[in-house]
PyMOL CGO cylinders between C-alpha atoms (Angstrom):
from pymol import cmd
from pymol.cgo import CYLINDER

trace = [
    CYLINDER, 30.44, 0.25, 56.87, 31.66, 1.73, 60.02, 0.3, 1, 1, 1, 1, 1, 1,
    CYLINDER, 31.66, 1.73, 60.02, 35.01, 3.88, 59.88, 0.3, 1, 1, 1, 1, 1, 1,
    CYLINDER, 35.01, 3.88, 59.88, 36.92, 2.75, 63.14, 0.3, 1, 1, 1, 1, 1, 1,
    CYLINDER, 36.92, 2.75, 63.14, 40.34, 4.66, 64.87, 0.3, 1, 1, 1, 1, 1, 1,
    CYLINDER, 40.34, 4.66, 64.87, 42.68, 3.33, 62.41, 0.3, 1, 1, 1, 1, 1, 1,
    CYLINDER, 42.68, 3.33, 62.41, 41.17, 4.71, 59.50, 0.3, 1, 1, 1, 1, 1, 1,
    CYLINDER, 41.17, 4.71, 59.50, 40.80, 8.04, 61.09, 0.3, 1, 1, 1, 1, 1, 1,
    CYLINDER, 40.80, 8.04, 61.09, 44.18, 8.21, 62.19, 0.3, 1, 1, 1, 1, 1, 1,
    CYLINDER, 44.18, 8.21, 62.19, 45.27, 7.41, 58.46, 0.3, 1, 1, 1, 1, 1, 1,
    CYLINDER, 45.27, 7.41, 58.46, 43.20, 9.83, 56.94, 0.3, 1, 1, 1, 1, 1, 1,
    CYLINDER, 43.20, 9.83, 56.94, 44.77, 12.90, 59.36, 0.3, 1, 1, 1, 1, 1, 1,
    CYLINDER, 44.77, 12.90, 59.36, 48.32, 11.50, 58.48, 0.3, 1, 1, 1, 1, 1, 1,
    CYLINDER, 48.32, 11.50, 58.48, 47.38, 11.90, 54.98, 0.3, 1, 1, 1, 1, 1, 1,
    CYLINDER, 47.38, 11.90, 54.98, 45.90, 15.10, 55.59, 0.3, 1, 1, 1, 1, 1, 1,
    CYLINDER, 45.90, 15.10, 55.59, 49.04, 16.51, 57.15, 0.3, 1, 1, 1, 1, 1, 1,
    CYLINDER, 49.04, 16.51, 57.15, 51.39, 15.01, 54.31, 0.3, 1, 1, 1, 1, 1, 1,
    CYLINDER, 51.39, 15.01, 54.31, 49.52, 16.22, 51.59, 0.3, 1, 1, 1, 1, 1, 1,
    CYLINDER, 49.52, 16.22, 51.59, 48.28, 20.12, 53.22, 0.3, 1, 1, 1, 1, 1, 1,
    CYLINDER, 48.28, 20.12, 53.22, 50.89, 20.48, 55.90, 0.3, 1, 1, 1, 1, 1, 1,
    CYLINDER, 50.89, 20.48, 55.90, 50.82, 21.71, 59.23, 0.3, 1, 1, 1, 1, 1, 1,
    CYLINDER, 50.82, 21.71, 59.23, 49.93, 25.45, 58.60, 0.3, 1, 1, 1, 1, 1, 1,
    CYLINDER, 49.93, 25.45, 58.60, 47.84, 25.70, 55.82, 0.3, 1, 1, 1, 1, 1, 1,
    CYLINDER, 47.84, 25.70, 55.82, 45.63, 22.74, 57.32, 0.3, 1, 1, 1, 1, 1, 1,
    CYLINDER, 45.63, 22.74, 57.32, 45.01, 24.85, 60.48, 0.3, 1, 1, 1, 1, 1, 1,
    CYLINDER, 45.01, 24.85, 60.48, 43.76, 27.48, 57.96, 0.3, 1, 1, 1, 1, 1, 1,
    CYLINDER, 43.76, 27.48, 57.96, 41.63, 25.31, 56.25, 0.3, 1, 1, 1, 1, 1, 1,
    CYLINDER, 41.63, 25.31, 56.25, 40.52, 24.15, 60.05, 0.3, 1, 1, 1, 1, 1, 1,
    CYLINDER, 40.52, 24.15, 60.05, 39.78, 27.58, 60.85, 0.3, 1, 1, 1, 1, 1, 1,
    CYLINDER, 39.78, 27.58, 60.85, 37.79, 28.47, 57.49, 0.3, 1, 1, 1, 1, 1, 1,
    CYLINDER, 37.79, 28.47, 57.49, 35.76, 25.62, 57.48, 0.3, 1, 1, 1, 1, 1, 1,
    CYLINDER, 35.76, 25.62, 57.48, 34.74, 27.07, 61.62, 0.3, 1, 1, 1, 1, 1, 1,
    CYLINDER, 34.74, 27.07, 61.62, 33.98, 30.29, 60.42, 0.3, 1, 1, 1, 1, 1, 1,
    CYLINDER, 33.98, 30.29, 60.42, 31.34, 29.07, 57.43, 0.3, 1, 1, 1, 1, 1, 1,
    CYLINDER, 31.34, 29.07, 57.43, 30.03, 26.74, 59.89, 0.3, 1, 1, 1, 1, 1, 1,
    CYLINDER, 30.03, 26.74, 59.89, 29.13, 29.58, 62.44, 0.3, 1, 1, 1, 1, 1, 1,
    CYLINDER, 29.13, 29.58, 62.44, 27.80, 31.31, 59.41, 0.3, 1, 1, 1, 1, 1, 1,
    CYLINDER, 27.80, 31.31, 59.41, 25.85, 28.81, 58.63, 0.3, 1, 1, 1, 1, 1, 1,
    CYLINDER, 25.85, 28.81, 58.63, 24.68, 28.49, 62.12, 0.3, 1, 1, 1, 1, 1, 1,
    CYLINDER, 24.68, 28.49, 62.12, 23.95, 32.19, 62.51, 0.3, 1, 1, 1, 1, 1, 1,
    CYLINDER, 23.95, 32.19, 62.51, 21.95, 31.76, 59.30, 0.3, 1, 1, 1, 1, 1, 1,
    CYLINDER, 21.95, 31.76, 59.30, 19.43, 29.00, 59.80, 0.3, 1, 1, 1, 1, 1, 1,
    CYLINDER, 19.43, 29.00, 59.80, 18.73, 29.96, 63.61, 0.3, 1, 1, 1, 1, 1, 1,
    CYLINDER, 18.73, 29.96, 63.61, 19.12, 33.80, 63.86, 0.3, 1, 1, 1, 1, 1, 1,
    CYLINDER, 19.12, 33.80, 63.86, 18.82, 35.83, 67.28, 0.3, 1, 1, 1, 1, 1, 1,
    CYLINDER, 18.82, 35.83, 67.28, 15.51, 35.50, 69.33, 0.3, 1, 1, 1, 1, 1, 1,
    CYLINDER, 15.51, 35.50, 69.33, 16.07, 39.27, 69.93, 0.3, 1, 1, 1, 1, 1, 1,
    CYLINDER, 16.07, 39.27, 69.93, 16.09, 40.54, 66.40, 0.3, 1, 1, 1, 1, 1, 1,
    CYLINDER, 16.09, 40.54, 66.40, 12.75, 38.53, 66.06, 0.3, 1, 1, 1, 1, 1, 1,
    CYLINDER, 12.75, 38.53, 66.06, 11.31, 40.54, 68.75, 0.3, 1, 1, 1, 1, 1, 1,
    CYLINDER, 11.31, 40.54, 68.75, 12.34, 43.60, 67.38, 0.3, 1, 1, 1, 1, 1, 1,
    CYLINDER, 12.34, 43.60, 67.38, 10.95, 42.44, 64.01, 0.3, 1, 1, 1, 1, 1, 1,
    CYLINDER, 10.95, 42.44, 64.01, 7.81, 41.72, 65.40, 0.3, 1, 1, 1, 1, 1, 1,
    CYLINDER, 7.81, 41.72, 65.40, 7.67, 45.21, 67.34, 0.3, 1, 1, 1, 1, 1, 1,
    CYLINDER, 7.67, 45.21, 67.34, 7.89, 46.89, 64.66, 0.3, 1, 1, 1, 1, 1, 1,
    CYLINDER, 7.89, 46.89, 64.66, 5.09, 45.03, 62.88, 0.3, 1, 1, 1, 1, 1, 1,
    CYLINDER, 5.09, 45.03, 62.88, 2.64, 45.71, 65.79, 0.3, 1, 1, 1, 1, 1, 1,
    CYLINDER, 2.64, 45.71, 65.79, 3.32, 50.02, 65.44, 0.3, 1, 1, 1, 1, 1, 1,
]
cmd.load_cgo(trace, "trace")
């Protein structure tokens, strides 16, 4: 089943009725931050590798 524009528009309308405006922006921007997070998690830095593996060689 494939979810086409009219069902996404809906489902934002009832997004906004039932949140509202501001505190669905905040959920917006929460939802950004643990997905960064997340991000940051799984693939971390290739420089703190290096380092990692510097200090292994000493």
């Amino acid at each position: 089943m494939r979810i086409g524009a009219t069902e996404i528009i809906l489902i934002i309308v009832l997004a906004l009725v039932l949140f509202g405006g501001t505190r669905l922006s905040g959920i917006g921007k929460a939802l950004g931050k643990s997905i960064k997070e997340f991000r940051n998690e799984v693939k971390p830095d290739a420089g703190a590798d290096r380092t990692d593996e510097s200090e292994k060689k000493d």
